[in-house]
MIKELUM-892907 format. One record per atom (N, C-alpha, C): residue number from 1; x, y, z. Coordinates in Angstrom, 1 decimal. Example, Ala and Ser with C-alpha at 12.3 -4.5 7.8 and 13.67 -1.06 7.14 Angstrom:
<pts>
<pt resi="1" X="13.2" Y="-5.7" Z="7.8"/>
<pt resi="1" X="12.3" Y="-4.5" Z="7.8"/>
<pt resi="1" X="13.2" Y="-3.3" Z="7.8"/>
<pt resi="2" X="12.8" Y="-2.2" Z="7.1"/>
<pt resi="2" X="13.7" Y="-1.1" Z="7.1"/>
<pt resi="2" X="12.9" Y="0.0" Z="7.9"/>
</pts>
This chain:
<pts>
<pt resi="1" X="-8.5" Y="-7.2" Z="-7.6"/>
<pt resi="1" X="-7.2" Y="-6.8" Z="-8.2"/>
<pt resi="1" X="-7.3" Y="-5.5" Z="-8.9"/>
<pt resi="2" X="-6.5" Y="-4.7" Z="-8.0"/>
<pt resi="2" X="-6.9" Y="-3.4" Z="-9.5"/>
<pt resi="2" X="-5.5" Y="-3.2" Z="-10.6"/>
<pt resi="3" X="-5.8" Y="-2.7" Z="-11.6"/>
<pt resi="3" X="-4.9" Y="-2.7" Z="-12.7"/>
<pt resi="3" X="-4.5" Y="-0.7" Z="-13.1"/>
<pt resi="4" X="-3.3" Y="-0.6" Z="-13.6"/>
<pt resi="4" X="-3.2" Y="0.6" Z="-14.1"/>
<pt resi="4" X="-3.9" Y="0.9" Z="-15.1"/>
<pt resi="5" X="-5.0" Y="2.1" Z="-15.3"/>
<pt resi="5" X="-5.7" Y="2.5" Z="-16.0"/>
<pt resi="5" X="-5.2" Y="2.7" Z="-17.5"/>
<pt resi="6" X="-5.8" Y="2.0" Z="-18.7"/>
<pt resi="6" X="-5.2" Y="2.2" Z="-19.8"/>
<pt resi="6" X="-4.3" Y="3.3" Z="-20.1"/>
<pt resi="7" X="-5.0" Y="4.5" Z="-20.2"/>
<pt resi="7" X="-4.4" Y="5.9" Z="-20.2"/>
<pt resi="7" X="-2.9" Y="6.1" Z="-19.6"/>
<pt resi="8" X="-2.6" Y="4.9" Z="-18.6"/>
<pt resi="8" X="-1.3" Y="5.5" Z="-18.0"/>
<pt resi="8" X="-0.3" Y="4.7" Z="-18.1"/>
<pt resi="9" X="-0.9" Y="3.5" Z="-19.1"/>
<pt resi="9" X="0.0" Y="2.4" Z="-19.3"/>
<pt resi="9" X="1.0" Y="2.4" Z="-20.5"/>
<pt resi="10" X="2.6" Y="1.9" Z="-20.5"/>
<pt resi="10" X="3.6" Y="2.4" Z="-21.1"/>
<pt resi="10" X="2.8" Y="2.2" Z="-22.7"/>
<pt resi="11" X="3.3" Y="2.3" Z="-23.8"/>
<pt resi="11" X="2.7" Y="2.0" Z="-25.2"/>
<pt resi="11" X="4.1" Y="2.1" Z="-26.2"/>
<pt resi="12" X="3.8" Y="1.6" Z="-26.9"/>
<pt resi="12" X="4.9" Y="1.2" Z="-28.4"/>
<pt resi="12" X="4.4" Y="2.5" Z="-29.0"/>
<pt resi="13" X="5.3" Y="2.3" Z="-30.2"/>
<pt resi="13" X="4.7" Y="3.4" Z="-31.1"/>
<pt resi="13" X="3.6" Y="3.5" Z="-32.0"/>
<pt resi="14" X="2.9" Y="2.3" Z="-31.8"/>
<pt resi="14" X="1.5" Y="1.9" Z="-32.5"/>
<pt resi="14" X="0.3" Y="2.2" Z="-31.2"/>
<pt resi="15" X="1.0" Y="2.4" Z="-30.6"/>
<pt resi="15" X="-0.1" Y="3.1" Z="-29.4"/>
<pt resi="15" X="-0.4" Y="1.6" Z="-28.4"/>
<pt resi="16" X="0.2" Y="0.3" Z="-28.4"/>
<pt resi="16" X="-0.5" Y="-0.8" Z="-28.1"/>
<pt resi="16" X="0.5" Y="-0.7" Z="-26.6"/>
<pt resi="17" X="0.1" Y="-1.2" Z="-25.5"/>
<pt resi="17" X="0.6" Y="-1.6" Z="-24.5"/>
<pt resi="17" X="1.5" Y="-2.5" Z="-24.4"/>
<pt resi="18" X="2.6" Y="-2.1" Z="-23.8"/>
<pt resi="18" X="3.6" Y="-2.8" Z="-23.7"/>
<pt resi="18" X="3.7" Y="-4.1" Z="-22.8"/>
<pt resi="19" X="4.7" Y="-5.1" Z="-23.4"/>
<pt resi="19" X="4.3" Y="-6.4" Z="-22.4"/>
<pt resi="19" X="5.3" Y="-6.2" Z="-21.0"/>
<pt resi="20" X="4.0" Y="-6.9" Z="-19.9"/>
<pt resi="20" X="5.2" Y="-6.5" Z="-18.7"/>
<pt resi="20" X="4.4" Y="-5.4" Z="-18.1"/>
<pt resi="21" X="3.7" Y="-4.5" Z="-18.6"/>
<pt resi="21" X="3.6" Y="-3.1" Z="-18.1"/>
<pt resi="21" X="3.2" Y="-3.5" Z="-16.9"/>
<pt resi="22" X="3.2" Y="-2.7" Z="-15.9"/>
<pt resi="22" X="2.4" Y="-2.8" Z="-14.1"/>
<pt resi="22" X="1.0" Y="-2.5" Z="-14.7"/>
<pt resi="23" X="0.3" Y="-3.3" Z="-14.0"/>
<pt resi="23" X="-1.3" Y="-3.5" Z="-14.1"/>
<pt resi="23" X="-2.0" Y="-4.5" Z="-15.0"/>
<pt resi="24" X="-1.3" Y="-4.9" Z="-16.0"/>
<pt resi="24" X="-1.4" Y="-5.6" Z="-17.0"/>
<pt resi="24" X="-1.1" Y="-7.2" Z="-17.0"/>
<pt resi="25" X="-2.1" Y="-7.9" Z="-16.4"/>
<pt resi="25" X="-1.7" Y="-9.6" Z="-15.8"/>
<pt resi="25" X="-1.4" Y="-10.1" Z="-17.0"/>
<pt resi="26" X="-0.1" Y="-11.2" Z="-16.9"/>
<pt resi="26" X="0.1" Y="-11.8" Z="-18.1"/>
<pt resi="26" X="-0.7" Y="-12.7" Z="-18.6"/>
<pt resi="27" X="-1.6" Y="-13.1" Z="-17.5"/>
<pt resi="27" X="-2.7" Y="-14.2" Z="-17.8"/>
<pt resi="27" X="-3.6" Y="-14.2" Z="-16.6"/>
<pt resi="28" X="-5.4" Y="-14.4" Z="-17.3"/>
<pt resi="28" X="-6.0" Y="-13.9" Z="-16.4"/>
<pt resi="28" X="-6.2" Y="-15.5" Z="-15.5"/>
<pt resi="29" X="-5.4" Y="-16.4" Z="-15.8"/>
<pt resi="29" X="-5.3" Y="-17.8" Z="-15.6"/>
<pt resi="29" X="-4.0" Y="-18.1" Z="-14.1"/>
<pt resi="30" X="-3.2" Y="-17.4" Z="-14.7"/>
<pt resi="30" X="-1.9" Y="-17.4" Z="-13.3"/>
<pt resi="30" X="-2.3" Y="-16.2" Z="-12.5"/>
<pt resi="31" X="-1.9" Y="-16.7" Z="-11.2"/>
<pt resi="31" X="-2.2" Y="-16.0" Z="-10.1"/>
<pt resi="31" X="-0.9" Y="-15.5" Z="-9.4"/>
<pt resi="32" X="-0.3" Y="-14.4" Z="-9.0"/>
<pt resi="32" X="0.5" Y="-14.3" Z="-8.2"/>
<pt resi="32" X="0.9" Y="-15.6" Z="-7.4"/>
<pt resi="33" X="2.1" Y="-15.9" Z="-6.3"/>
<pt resi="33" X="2.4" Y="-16.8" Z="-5.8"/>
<pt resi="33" X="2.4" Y="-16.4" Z="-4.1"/>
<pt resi="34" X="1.4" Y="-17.0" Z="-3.3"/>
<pt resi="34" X="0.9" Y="-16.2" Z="-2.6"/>
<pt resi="34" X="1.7" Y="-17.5" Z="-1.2"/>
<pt resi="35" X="2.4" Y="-18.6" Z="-1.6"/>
<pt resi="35" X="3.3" Y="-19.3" Z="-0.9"/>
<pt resi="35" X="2.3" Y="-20.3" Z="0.1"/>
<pt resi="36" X="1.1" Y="-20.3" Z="-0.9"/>
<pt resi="36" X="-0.3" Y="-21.8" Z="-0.3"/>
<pt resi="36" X="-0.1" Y="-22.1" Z="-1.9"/>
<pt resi="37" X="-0.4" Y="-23.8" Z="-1.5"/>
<pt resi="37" X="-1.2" Y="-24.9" Z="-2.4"/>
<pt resi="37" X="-2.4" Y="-25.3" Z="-2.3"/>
<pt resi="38" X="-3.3" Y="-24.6" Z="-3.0"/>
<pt resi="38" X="-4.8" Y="-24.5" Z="-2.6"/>
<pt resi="38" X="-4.9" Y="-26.3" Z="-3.5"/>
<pt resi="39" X="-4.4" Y="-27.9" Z="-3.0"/>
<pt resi="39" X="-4.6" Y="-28.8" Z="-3.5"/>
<pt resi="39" X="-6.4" Y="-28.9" Z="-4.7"/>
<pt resi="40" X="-7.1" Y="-28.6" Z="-3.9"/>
<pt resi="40" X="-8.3" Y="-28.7" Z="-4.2"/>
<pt resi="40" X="-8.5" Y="-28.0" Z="-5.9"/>
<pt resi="41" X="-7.7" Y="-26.5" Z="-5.8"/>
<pt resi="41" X="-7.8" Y="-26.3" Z="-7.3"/>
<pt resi="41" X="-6.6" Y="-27.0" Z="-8.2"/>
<pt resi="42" X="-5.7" Y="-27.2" Z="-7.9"/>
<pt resi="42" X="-4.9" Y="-28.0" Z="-8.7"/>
<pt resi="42" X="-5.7" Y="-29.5" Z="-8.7"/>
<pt resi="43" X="-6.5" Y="-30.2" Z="-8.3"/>
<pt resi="43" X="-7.2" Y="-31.3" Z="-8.5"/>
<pt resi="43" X="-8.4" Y="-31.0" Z="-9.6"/>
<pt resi="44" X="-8.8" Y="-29.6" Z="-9.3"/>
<pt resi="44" X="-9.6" Y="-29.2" Z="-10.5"/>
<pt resi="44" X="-9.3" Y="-29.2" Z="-11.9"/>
<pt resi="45" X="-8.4" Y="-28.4" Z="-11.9"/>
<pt resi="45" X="-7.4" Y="-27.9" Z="-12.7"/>
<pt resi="45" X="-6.9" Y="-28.8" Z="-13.9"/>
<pt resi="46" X="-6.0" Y="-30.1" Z="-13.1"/>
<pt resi="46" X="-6.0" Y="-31.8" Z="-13.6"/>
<pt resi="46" X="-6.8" Y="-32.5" Z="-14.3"/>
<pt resi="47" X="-8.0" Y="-32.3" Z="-13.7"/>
<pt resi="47" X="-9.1" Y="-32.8" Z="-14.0"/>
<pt resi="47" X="-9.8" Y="-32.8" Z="-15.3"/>
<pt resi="48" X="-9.6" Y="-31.2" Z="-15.5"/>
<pt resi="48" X="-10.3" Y="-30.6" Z="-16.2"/>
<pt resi="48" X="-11.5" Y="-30.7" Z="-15.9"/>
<pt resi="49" X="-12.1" Y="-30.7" Z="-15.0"/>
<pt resi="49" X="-13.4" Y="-30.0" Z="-14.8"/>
<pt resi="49" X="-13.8" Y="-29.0" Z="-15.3"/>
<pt resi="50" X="-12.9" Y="-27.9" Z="-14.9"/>
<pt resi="50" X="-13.2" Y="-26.6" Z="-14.9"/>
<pt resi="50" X="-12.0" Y="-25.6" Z="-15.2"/>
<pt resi="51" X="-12.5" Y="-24.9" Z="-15.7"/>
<pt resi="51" X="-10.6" Y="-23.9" Z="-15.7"/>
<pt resi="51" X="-10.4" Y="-23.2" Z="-14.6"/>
<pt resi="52" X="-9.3" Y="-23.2" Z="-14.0"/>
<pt resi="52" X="-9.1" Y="-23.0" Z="-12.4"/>
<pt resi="52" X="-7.9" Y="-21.6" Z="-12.8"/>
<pt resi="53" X="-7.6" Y="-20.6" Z="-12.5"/>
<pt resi="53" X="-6.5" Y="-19.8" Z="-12.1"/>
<pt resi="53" X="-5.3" Y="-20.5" Z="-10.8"/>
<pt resi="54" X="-4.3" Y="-20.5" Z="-11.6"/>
<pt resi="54" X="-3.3" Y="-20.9" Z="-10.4"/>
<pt resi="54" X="-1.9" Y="-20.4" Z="-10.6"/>
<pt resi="55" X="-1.6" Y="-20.9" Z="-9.3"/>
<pt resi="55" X="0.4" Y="-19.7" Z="-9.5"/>
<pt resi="55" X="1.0" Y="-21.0" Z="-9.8"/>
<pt resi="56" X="2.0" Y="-20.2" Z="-9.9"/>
<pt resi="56" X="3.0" Y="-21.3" Z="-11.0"/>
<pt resi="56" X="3.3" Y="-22.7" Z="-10.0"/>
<pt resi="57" X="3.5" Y="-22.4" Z="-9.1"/>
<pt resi="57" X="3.9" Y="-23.9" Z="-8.3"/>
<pt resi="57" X="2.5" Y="-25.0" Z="-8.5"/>
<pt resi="58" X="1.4" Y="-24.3" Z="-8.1"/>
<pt resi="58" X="0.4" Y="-25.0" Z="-8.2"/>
<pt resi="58" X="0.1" Y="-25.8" Z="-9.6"/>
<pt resi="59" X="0.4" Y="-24.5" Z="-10.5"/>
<pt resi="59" X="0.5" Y="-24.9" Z="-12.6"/>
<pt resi="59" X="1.3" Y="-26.3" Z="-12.3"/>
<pt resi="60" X="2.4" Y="-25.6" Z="-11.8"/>
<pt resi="60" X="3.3" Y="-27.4" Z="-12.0"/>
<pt resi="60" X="3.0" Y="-28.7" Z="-11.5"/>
<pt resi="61" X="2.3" Y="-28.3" Z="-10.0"/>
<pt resi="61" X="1.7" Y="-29.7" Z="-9.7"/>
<pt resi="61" X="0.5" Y="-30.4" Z="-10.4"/>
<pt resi="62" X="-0.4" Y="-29.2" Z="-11.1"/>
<pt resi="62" X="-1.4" Y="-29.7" Z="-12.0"/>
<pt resi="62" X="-0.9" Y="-30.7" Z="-13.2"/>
<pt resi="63" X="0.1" Y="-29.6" Z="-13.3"/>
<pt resi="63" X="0.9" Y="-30.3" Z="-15.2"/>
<pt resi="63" X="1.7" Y="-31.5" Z="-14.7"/>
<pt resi="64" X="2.0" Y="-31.9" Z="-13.3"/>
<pt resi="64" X="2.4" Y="-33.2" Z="-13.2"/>
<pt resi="64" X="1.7" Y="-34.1" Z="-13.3"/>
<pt resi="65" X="0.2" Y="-34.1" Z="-12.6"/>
<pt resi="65" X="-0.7" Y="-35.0" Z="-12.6"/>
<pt resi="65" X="-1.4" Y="-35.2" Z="-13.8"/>
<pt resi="66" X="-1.4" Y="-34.0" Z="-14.7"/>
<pt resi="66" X="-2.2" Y="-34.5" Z="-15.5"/>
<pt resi="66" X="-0.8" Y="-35.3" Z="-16.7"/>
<pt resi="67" X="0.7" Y="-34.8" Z="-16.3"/>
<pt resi="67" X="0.9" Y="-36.0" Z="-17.2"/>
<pt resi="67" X="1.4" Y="-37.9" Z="-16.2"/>
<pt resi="68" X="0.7" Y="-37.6" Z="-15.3"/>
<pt resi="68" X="1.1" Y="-39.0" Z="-14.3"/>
<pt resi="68" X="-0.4" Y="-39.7" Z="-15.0"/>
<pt resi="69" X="-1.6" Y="-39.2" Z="-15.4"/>
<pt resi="69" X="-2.7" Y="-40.1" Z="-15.8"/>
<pt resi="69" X="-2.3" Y="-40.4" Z="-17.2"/>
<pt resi="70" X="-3.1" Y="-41.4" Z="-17.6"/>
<pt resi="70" X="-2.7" Y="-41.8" Z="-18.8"/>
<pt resi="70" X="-3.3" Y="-41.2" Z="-19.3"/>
<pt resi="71" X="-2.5" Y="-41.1" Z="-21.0"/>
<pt resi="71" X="-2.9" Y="-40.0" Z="-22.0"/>
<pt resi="71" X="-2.7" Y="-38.9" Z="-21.5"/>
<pt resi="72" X="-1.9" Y="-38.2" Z="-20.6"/>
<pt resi="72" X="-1.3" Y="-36.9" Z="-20.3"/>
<pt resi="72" X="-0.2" Y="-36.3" Z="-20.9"/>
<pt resi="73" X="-0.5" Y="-35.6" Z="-21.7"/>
<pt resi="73" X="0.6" Y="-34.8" Z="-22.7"/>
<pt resi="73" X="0.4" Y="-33.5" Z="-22.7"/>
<pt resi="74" X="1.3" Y="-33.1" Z="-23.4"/>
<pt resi="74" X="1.5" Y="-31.2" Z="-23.4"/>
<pt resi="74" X="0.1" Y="-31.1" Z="-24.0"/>
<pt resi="75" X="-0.4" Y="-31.2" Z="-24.7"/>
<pt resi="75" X="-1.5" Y="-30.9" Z="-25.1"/>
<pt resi="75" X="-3.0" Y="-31.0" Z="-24.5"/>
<pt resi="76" X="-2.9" Y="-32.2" Z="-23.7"/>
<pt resi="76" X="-4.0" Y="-31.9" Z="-22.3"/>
<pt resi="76" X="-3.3" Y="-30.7" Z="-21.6"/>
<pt resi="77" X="-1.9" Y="-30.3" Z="-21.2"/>
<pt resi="77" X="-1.6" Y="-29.5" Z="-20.2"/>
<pt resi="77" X="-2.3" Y="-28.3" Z="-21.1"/>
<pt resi="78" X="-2.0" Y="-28.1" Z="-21.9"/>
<pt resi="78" X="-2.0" Y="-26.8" Z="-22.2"/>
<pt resi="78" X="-3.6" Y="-26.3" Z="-22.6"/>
<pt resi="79" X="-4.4" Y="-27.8" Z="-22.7"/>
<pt resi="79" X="-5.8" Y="-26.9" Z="-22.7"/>
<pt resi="79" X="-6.6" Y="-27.0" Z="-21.7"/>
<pt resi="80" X="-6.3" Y="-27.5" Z="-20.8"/>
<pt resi="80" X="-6.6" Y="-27.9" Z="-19.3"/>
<pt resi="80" X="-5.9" Y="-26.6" Z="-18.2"/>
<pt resi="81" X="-4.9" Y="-26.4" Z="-18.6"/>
<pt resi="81" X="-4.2" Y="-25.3" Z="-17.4"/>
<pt resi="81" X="-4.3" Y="-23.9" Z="-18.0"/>
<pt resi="82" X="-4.9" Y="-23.9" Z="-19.5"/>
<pt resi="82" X="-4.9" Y="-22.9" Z="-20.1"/>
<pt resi="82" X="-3.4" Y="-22.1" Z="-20.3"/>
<pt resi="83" X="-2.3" Y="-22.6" Z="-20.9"/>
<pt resi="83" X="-1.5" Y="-22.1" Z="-21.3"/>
<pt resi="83" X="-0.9" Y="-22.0" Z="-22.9"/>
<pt resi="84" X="-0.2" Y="-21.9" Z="-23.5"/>
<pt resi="84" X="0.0" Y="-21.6" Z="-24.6"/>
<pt resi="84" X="0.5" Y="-23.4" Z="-24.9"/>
<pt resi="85" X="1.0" Y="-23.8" Z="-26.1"/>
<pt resi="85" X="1.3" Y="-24.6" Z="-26.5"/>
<pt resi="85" X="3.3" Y="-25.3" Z="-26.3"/>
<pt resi="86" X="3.6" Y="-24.0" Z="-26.5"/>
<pt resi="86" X="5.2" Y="-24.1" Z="-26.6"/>
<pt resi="86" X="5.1" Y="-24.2" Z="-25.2"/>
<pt resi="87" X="4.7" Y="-23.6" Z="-24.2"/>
<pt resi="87" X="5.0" Y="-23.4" Z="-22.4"/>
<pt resi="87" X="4.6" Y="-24.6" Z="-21.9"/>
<pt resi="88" X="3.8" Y="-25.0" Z="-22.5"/>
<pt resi="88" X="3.5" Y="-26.4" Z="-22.2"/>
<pt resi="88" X="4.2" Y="-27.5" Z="-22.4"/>
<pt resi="89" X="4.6" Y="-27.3" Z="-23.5"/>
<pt resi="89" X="5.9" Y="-28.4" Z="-24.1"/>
<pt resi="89" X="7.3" Y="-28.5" Z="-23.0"/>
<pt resi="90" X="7.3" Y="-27.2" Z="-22.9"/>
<pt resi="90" X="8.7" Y="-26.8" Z="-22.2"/>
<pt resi="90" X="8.3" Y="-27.4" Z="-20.6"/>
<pt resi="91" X="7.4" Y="-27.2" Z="-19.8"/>
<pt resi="91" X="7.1" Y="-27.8" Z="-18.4"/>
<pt resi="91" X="7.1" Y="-29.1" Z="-18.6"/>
<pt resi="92" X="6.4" Y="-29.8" Z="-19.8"/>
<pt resi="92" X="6.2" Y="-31.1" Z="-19.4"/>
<pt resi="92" X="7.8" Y="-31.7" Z="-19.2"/>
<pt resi="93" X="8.2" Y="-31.4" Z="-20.5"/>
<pt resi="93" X="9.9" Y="-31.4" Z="-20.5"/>
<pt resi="93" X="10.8" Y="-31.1" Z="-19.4"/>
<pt resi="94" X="10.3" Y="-30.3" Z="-18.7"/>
<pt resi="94" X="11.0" Y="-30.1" Z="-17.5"/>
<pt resi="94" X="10.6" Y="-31.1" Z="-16.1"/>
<pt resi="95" X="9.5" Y="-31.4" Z="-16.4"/>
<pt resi="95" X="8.8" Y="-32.4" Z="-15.6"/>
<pt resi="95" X="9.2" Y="-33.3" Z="-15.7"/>
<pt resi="96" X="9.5" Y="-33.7" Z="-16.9"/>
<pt resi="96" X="10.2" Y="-35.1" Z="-17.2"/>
<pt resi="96" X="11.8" Y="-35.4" Z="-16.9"/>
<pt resi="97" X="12.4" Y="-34.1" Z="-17.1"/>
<pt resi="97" X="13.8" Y="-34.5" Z="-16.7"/>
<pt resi="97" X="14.0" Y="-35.3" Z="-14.8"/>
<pt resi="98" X="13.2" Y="-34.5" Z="-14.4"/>
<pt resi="98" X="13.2" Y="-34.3" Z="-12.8"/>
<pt resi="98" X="13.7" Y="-33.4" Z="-12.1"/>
<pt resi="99" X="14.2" Y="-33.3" Z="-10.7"/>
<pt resi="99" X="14.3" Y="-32.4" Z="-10.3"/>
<pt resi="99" X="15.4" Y="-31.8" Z="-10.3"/>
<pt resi="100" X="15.9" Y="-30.4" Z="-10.3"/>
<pt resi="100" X="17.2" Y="-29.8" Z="-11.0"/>
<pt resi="100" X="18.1" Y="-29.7" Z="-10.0"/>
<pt resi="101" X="19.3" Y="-29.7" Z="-10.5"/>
<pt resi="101" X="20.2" Y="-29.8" Z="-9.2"/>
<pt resi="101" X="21.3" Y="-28.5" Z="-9.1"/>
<pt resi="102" X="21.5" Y="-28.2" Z="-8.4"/>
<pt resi="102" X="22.9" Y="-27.6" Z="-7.9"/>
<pt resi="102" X="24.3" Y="-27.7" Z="-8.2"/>
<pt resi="103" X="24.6" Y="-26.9" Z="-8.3"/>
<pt resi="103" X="26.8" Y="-27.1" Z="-8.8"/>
<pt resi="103" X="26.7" Y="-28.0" Z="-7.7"/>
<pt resi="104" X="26.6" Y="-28.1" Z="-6.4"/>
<pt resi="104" X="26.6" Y="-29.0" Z="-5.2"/>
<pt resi="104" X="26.6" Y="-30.7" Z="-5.5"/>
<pt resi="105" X="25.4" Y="-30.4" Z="-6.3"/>
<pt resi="105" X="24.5" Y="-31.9" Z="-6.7"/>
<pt resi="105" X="23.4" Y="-32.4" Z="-5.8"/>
<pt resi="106" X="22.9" Y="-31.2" Z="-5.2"/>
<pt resi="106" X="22.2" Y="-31.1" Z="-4.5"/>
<pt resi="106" X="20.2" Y="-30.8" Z="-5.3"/>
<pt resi="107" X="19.5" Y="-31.4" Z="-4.4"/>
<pt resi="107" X="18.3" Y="-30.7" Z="-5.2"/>
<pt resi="107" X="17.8" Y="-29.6" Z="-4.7"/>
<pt resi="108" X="17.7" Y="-28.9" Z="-6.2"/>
<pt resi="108" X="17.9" Y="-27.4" Z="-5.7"/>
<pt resi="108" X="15.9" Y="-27.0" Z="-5.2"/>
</pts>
């Protein structure tokens, strides 16, 4: 993966890099969405074996399973998938509602 070289990357007025900038991964944990489910690392991932990098579809099927085992809460999600705490809260929460629907009533 290559990244835009510090020197060329946008900056605030404290000199610090701007969030967002091109080159600058939001996390060295999510991976682009490259439209595979590599299952084997979301079983990792779950597990907690190991800390695995994954794209967001994959993040969500990890953060499902790990809250389908018992004792699966935001707080396994979030130190197992390596995400922040609130992001965590908010997926499981969305996990829990189910699946979202459409003006239609369709699943979107």
């Amino acid at each position: 993966m290559t990244s835009t070289p510090a020197s060329e990357r946008a900056r605030d007025e404290h000199g610090r890099c701007l969030p967002g900038t091109p080159g600058r991964p939001r996390s060295k944990w999510l991976l682009p969405d490259d439209g595979i489910i590599d299952h084997l690392a979301v079983e990792i991932a779950a597990s907690g074996a190991r800390p695995v990098a994954l794209t967001l579809p994959e993040r969500r099927l990890a953060a499902a399973a790990i809250l389908a085992r018992r004792g699966g809460t935001p707080w396994v999600i979030c130190q197992r998938l390596r995400m922040n705490y609130a992001a965590a809260v908010a997926l499981a929460a969305e996990l829990a509602a189910g699946p979202s629907t459409t003006k239609e009533g369709t699943a979107a």
